[in-house]
Structures are given as structure tokens and as C-alpha cells.
N, C-alpha and C positions, 0 to 999 in steps of 0.2 A: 531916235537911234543915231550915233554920232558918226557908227561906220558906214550907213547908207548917208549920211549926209557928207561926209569926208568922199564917198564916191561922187557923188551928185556931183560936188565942186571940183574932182579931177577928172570925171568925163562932160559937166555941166550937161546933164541932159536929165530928163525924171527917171523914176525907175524901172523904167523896159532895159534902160542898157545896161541899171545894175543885172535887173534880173536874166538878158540874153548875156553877160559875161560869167555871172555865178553858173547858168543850167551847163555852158562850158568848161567852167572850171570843175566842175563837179564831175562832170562824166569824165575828165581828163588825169584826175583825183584818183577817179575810182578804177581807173583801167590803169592808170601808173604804180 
């Protein structure tokens, strides 16, 4: 996947921080 890896390399960390910024984003998504 190009967008988890384009995130990987703008927070360089594995996928927890994709995944603790998406569960964020989402709830922020879905209440906006």
C-alpha cells in the first residue's frame, strides 16, 4: 500500500502511528 508507506516515511515510525492518527482522524471525521 503506497499511502501507508508515504505515511511510514512522513511520521517514520511502523503502523501504530499510522493506525493511532487514522482512529483520530476518524472519530474527528465523523463528529465534524
Amino acid at each position: 500500500m503506497p499511502l501507508l508507506d508515504k505515511l511510514r516515511k512522513l511520521y517514520g515510525v511502523g503502523p501504530v502511528c499510522s493506525e493511532l492518527h487514522i482512529a483520530p482522524g476518524k472519530s474527528d471525521a465523523t463528529a465534524g
